[in-house]
Backbone as numpy.savetxt, mean C-alpha at the origin, in Angstrom:
# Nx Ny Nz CAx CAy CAz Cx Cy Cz
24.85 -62.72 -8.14 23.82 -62.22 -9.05 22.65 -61.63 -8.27
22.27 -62.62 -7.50 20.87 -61.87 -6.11 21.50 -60.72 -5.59
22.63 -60.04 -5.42 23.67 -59.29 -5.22 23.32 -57.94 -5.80
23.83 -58.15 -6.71 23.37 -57.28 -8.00 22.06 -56.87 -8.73
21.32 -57.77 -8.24 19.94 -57.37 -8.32 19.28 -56.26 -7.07
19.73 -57.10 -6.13 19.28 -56.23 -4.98 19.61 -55.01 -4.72
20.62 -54.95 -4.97 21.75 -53.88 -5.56 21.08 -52.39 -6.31
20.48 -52.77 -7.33 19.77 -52.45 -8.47 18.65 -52.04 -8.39
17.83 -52.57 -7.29 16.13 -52.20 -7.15 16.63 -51.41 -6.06
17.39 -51.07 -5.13 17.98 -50.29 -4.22 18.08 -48.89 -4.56
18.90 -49.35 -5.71 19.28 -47.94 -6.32 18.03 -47.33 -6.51
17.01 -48.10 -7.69 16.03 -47.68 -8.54 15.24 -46.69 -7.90
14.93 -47.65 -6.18 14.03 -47.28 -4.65 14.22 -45.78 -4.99
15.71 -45.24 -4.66 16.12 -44.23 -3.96 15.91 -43.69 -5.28
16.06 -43.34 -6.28 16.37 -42.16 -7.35 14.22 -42.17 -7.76
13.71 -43.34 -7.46 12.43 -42.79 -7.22 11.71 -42.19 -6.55
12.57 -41.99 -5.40 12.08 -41.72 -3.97 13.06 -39.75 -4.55
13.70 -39.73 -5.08 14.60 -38.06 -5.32 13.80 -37.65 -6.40
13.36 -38.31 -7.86 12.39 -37.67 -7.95 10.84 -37.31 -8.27
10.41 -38.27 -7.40 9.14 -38.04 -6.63 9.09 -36.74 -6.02
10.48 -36.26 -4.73 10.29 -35.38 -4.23 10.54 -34.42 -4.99
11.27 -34.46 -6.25 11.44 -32.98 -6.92 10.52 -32.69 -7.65
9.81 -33.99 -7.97 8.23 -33.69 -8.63 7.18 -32.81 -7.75
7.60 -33.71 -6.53 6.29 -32.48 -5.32 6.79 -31.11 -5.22
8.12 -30.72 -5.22 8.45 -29.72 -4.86 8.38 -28.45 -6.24
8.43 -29.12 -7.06 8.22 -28.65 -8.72 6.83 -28.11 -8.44
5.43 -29.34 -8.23 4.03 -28.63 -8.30 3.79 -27.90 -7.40
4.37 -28.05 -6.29 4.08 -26.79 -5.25 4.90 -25.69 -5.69
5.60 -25.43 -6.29 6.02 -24.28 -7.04 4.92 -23.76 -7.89
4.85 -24.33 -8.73 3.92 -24.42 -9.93 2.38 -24.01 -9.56
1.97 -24.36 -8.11 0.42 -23.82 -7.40 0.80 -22.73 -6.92
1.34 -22.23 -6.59 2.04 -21.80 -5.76 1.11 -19.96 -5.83
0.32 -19.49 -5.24 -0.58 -18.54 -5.25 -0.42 -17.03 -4.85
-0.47 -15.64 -5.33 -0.09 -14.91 -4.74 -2.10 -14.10 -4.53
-2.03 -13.84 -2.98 -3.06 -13.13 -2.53 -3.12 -13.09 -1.16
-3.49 -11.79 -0.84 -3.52 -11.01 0.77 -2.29 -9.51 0.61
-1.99 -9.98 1.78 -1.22 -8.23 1.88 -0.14 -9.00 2.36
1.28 -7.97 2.23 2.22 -7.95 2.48 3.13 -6.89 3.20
3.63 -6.98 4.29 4.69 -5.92 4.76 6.20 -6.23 4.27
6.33 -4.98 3.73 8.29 -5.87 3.22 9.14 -5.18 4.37
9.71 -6.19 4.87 11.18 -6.30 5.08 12.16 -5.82 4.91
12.49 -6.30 3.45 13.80 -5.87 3.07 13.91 -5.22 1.38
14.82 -4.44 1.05 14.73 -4.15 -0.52 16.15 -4.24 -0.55
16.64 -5.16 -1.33 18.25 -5.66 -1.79 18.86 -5.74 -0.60
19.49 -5.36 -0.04 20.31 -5.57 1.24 19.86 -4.47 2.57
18.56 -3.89 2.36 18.40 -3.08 3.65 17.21 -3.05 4.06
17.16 -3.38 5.50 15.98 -3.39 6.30 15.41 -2.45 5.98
13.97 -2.52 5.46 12.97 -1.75 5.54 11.81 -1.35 6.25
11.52 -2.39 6.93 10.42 -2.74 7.88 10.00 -1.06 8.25
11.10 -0.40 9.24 10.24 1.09 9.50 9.65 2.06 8.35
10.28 1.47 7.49 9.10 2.40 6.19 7.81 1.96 6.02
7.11 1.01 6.47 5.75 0.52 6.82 5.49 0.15 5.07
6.39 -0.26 4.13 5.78 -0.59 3.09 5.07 -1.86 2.91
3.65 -2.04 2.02 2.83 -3.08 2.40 2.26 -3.10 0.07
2.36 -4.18 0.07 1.94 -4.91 -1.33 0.80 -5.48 -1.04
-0.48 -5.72 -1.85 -1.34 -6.47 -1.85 -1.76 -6.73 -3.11
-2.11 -8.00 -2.45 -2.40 -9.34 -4.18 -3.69 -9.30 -4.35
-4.91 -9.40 -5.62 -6.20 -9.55 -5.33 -5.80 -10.62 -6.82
-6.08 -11.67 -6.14 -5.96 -12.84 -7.10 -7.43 -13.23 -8.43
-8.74 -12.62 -7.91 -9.74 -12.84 -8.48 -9.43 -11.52 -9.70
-8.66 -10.70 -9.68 -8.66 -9.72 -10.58 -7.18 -9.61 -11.35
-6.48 -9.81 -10.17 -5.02 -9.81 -10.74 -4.54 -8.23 -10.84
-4.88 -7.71 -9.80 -4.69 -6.44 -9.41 -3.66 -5.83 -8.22
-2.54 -5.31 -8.05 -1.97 -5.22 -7.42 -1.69 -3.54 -6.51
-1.60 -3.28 -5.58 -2.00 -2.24 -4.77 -1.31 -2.63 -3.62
-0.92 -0.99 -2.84 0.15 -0.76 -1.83 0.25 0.19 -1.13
1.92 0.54 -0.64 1.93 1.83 0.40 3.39 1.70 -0.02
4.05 3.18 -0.41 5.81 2.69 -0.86 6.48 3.38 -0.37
5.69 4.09 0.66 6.78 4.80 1.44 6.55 6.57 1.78
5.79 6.85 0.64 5.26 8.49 0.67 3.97 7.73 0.06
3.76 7.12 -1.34 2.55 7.48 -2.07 1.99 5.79 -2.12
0.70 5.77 -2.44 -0.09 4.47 -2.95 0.34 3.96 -4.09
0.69 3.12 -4.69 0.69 2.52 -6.08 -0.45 1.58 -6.17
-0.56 1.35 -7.39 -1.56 0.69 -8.11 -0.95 -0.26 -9.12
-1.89 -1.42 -10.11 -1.58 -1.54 -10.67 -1.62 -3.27 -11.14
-1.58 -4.08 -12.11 -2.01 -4.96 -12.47 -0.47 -6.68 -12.28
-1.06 -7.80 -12.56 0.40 -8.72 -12.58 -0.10 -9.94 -13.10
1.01 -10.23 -13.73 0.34 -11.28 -14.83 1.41 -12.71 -14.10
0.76 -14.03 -13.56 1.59 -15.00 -13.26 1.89 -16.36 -14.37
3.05 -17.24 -14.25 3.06 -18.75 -14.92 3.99 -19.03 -13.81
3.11 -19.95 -13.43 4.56 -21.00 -12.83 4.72 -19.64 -11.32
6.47 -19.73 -11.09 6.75 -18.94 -9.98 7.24 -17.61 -10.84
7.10 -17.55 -12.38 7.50 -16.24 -13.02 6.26 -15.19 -12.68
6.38 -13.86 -12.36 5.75 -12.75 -12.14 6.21 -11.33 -13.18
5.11 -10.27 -13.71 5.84 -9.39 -14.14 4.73 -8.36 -13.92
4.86 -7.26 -13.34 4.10 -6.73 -12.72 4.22 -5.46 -14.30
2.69 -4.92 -14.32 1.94 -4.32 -15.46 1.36 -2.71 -14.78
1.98 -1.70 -15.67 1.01 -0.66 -15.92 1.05 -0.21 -14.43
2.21 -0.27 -13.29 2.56 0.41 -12.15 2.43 2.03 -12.33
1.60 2.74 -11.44 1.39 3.54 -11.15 1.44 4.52 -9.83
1.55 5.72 -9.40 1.29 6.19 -7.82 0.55 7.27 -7.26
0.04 7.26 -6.43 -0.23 8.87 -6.57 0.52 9.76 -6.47
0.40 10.88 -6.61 1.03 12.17 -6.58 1.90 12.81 -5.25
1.77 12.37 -4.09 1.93 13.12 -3.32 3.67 13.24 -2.67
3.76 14.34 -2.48 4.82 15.22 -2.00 5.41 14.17 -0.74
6.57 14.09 -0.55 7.25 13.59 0.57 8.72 14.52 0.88
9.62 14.93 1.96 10.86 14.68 1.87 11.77 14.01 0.74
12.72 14.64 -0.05 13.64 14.00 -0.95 13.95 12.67 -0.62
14.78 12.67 0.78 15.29 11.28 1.18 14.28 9.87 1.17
12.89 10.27 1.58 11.55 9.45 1.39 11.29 9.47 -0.02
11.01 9.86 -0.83 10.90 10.04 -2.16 11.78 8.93 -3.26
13.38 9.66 -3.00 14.00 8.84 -3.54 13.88 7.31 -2.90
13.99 6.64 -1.72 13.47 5.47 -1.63 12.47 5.03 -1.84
11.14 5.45 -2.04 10.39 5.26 -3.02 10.26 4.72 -4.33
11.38 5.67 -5.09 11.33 5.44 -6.57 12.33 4.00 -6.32
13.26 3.58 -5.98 14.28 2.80 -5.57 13.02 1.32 -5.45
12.44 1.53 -4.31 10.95 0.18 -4.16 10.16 -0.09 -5.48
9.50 1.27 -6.33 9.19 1.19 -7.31 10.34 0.24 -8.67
11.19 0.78 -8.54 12.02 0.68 -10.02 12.08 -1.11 -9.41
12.42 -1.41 -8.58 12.92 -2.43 -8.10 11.50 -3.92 -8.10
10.29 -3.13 -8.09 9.19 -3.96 -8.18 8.86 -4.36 -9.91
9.40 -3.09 -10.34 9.30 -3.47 -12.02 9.96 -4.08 -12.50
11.23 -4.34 -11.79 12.74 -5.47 -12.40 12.03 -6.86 -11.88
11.51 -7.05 -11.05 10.98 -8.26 -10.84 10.25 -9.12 -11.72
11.08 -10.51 -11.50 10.66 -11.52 -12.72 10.57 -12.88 -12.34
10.33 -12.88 -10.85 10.05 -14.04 -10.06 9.92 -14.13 -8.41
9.33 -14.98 -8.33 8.93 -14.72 -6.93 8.72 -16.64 -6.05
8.86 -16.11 -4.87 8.94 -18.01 -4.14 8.09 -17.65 -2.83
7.33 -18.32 -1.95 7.18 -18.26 -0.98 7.53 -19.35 0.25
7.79 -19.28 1.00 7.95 -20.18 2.07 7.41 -19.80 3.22
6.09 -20.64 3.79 5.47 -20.17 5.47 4.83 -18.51 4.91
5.39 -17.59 5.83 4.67 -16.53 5.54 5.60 -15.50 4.55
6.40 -15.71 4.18 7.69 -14.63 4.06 7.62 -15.11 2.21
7.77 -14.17 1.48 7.55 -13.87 0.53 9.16 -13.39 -0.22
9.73 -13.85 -1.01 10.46 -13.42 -2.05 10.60 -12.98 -3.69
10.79 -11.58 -4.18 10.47 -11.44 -5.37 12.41 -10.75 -5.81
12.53 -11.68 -7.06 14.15 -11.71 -7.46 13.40 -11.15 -8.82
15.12 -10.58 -9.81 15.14 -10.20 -10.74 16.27 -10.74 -11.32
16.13 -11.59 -11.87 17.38 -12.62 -12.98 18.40 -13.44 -11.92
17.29 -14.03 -11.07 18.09 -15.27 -9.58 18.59 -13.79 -8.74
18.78 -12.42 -8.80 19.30 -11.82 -7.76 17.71 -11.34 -6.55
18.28 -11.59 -5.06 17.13 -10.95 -4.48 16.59 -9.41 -4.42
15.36 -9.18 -4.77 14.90 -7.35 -4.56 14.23 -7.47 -3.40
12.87 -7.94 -3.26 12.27 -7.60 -2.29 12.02 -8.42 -1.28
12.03 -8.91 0.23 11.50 -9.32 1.00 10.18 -9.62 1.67
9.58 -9.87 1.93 8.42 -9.06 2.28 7.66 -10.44 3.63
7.25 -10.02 4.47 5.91 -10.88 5.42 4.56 -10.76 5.72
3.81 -12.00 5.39 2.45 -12.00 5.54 1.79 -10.86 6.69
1.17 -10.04 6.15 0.16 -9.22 7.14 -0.72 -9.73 7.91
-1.03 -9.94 9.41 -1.88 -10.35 9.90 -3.30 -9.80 9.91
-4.58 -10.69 8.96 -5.21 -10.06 8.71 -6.22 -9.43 9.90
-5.75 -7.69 10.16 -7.44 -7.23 10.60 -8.35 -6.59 10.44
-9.67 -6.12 10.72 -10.27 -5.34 10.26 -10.02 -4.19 10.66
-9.69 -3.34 9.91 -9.25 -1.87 9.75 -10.74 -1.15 10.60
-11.78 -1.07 10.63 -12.91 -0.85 10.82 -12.99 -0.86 12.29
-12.43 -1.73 12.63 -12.58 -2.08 14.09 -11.26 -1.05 14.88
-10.32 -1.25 14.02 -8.66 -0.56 14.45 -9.53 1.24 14.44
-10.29 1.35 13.80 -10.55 2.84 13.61 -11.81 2.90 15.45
-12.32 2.08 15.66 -13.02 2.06 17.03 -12.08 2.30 18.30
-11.34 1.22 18.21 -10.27 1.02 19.11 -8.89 2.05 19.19
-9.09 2.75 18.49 -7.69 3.73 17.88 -8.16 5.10 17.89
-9.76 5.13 18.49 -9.97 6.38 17.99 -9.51 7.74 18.60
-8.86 7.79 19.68 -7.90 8.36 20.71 -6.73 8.61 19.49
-6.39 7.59 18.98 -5.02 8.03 18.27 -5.18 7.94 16.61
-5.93 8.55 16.00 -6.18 8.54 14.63 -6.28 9.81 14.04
-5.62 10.23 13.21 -6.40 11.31 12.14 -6.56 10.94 10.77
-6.81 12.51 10.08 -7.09 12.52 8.74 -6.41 13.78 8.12
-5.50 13.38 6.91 -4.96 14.36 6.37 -5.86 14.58 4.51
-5.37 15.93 4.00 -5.84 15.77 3.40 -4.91 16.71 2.39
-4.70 16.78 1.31 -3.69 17.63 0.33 -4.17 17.71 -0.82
-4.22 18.97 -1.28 -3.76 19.30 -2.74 -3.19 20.13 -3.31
-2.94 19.90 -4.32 -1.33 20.68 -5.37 -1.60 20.83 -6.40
-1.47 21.99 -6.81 -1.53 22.33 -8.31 -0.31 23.26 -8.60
0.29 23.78 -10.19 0.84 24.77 -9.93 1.07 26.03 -9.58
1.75 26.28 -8.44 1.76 27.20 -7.76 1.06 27.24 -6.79
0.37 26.23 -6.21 -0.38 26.14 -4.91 -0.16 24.77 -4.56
-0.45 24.96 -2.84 -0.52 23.69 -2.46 -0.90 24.04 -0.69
-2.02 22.52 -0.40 -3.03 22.92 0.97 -2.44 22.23 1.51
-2.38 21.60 3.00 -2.42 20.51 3.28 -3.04 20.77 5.09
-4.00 19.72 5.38 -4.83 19.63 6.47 -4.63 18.50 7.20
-4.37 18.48 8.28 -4.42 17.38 9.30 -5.08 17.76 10.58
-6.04 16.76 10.35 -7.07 16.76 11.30 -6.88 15.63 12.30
-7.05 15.90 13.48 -7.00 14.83 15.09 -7.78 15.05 16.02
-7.53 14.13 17.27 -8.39 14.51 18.03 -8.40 16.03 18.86
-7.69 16.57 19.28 -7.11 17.91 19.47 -6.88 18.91 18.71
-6.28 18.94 17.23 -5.33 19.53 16.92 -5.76 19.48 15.48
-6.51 20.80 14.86 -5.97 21.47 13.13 -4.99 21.63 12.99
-4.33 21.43 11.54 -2.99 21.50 11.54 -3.02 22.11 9.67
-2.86 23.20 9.03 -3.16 23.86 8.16 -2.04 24.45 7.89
-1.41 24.00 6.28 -0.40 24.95 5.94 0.06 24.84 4.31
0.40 26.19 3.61 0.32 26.32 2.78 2.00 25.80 2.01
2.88 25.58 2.56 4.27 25.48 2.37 4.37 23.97 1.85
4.45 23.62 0.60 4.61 22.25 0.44 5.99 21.30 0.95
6.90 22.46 1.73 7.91 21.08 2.67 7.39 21.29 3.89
6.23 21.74 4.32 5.88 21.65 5.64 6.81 22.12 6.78
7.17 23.59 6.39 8.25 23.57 7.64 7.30 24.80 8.43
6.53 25.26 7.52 5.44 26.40 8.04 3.90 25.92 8.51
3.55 25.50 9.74 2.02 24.94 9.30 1.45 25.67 11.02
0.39 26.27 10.29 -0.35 26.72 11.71 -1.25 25.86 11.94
-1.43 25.89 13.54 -2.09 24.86 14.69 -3.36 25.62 15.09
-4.33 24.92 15.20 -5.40 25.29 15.87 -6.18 24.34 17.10
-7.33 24.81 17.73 -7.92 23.46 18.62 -8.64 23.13 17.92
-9.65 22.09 17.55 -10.60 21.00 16.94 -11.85 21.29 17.95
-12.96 21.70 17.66 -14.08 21.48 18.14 -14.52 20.06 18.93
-15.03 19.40 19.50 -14.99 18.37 20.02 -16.03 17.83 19.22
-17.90 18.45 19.13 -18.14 17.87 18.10 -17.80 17.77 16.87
-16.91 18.63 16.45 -16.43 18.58 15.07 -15.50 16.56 14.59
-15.09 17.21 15.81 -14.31 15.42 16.16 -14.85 14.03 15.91
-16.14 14.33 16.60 -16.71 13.36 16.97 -17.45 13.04 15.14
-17.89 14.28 14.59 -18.47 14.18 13.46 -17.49 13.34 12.33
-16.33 13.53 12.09 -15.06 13.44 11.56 -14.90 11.82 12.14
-14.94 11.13 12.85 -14.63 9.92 13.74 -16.07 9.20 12.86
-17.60 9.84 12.88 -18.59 9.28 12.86 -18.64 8.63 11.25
-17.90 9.71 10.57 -18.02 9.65 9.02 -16.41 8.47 8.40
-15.58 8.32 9.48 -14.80 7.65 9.25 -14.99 6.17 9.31
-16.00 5.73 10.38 -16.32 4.76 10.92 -17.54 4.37 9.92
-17.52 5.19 8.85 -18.65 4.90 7.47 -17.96 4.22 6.45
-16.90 4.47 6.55 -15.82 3.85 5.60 -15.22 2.77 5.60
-15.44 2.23 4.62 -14.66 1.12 4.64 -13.24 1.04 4.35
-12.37 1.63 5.74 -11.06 2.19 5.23 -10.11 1.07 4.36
-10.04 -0.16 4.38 -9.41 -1.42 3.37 -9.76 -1.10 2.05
-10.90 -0.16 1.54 -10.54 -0.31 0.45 -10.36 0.79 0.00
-10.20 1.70 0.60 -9.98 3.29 -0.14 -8.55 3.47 -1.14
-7.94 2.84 -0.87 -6.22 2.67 -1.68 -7.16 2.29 -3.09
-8.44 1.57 -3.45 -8.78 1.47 -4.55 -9.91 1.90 -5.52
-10.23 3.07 -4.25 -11.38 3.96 -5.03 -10.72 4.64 -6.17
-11.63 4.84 -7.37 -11.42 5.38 -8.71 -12.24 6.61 -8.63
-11.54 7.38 -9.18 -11.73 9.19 -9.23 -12.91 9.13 -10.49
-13.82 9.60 -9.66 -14.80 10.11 -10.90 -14.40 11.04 -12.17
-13.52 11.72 -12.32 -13.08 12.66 -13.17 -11.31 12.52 -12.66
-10.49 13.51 -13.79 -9.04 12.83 -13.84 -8.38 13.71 -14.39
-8.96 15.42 -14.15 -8.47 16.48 -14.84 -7.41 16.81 -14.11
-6.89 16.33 -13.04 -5.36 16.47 -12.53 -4.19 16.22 -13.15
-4.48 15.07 -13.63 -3.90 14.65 -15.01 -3.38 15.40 -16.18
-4.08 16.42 -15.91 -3.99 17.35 -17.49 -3.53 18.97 -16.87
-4.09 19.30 -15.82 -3.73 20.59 -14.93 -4.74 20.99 -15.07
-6.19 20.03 -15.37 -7.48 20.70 -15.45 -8.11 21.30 -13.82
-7.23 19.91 -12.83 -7.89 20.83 -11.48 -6.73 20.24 -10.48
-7.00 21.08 -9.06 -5.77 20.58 -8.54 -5.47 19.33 -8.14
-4.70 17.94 -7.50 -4.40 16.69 -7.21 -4.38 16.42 -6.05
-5.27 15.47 -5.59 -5.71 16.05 -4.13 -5.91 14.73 -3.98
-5.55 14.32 -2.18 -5.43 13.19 -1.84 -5.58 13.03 -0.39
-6.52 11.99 0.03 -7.04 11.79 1.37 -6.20 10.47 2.11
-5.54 10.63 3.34 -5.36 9.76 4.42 -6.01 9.98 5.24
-6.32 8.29 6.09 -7.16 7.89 7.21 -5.81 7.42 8.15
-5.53 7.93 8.88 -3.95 7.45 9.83 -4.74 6.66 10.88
-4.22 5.61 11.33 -4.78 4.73 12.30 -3.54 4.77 13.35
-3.51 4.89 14.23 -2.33 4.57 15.19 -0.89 4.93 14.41
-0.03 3.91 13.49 0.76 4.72 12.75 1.06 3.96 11.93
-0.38 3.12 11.31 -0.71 2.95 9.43 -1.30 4.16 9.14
-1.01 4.56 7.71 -1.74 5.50 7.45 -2.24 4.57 5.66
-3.53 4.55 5.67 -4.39 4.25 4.62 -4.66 5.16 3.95
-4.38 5.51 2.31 -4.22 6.59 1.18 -5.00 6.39 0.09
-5.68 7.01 0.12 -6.42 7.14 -1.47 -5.40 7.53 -2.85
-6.22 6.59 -3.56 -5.12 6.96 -4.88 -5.83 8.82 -5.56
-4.90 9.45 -6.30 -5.19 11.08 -6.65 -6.77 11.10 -6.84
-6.83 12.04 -6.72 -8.27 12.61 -7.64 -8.42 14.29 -7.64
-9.45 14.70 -8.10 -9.60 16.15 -8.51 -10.15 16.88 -7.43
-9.34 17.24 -6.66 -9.99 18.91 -5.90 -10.97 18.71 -6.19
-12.35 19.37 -5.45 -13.44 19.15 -5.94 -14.36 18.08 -5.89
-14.02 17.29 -6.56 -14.92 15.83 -7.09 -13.94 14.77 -6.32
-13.97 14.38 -5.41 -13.71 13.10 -4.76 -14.45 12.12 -5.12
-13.94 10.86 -4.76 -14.94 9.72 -5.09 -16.33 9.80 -3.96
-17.01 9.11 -4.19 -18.60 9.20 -3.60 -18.44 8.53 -2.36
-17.31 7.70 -2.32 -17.46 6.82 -0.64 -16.94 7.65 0.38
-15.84 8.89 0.00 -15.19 9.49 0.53 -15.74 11.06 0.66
-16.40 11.45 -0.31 -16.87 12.42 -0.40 -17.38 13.28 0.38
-18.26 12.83 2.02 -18.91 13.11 3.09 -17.86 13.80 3.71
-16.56 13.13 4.04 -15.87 13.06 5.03 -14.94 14.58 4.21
-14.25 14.23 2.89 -13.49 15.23 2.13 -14.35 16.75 2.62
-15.60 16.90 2.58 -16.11 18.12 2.73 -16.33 18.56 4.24
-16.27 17.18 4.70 -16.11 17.93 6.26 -15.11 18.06 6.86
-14.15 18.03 6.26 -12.79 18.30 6.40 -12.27 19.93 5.77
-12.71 20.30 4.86 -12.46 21.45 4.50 -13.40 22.06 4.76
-14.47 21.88 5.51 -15.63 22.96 6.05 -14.96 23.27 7.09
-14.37 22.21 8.08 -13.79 22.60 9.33 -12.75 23.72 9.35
-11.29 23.50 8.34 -10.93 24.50 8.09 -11.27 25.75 7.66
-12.32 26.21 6.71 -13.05 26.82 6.44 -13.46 27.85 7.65
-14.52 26.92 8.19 -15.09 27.65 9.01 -13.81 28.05 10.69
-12.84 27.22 10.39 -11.91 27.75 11.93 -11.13 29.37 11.48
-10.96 28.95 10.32 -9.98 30.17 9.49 -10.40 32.00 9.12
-12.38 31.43 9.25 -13.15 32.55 9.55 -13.38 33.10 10.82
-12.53 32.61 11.82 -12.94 32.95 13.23 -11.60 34.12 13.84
């Protein structure tokens, strides 16, 4: 009988002790937090890593923002538990290669099927009905600000816009204008860069707070409609390149605005020479 008792509280030990732990492992699910940045990995079965795609969480807003391969997305996510469903995804406009493009839409379609997500350590998983979509690993956080000091040897600034039947596109470096009217870029004339022009261009960059430009909002939104052309600024750091979401030819946002006009003065004024 002492046998059978002992027997018994043995058992009891252990199936309290299994789930206790499925209880802990349940609420750490259940806390379980999405915020910072992300580089993905993988999308269904293929390394992605050289496409430099990057997700970021802003948990105080519940706002979600990125890089997918050609364009920025935007856009909102609602959590319970480890369920996720991402809201009102958006991108900017800009032109890539077909083959870049279509993987793009592929990251996109694939972020909207998503209906759950797990983390473990730094590495991030988001599934759609138990199957895996995206991969992704914690970004080590740095200041972009500083990468633009240290980088400034290897940084430019591009700049584009498109409307129908036209389209600009400018890349500015330390050496090298780069100006062309052909939206697959197979035509683009080269020029030299002024040195102060450089330095001016570097001075106005280092004004910016390049981390958050992916979330400046366009004062006006007549691109939208074909009221003006769709025009869009990168800050390239070494070989991140940080993207503003669209805005209107013209009217840039106010943080960016300095830099947008000294960028097309430069061309401007090289193109008159």
């Amino acid at each position: 009988m002492k046998f059978l008792l002992s027997l018994f509280t043995l058992i009891m030990t252990f199936s309290s002790c299994d789930s206790s732990k499925k209880a802990a492992e349940l609420k750490e699910t259940m806390q379980q937090r999405l915020s910072g940045t992300y580089n993905i990995t993988q999308l269904k079965k293929e390394d992605v890593l050289s496409n430099k795609i990057t997700i970021s969480f802003d948990e105080t807003s519940n706002k979600v923002t990125g890089f997918a391969g050609c364009n920025s997305f935007f856009g909102s996510y609602t959590l319970e538990n480890n369920r996720i469903a991402f809201n009102n995804l958006a991108a900017s406009k800009k032109f890539c290669p077909n083959d870049i493009m279509k993987f793009e839409n592929q990251f996109l379609e694939s972020l909207r099927a998503v209906d759950a997500f797990s983390k473990r350590g730094d590495t991030i998983v988001f599934s759609a009905e138990d199957e895996t979509m995206i991969i992704g690993t914690e970004a080590i956080g740095e200041s972009k600000k500083s990468s633009v000091v240290n980088y400034r040897d290897n940084t430019a600034v591009k700049y584009q816009s498109i409307s129908r039947g036209a389209f600009d596109f400018i890349m500015l470096s330390k050496t090298k204008l780069s100006i062309s009217k052909d939206n697959s870029l197979k035509t683009i004339a080269k020029y030299q860069i002024e040195a102060e022009d450089w330095q001016a261009v570097n001075a106005l960059i280092e004004a910016i707070d390049v981390e958050s430009i992916q979330n400046l909002t366009p004062p006006s939104k007549k691109h939208q409609y074909d009221g003006a052309p769709l025009a869009t600024l990168a800050i390239i750091i070494g070989d991140v390149e940080y993207m503003t979401p669209a805005f209107d030819h013209g009217n840039p946002p106010e943080a960016i605005e300095a830099l947008v006009n000294k960028v097309l003065s430069i061309k401007e004024n090289t193109l008159k020479q």
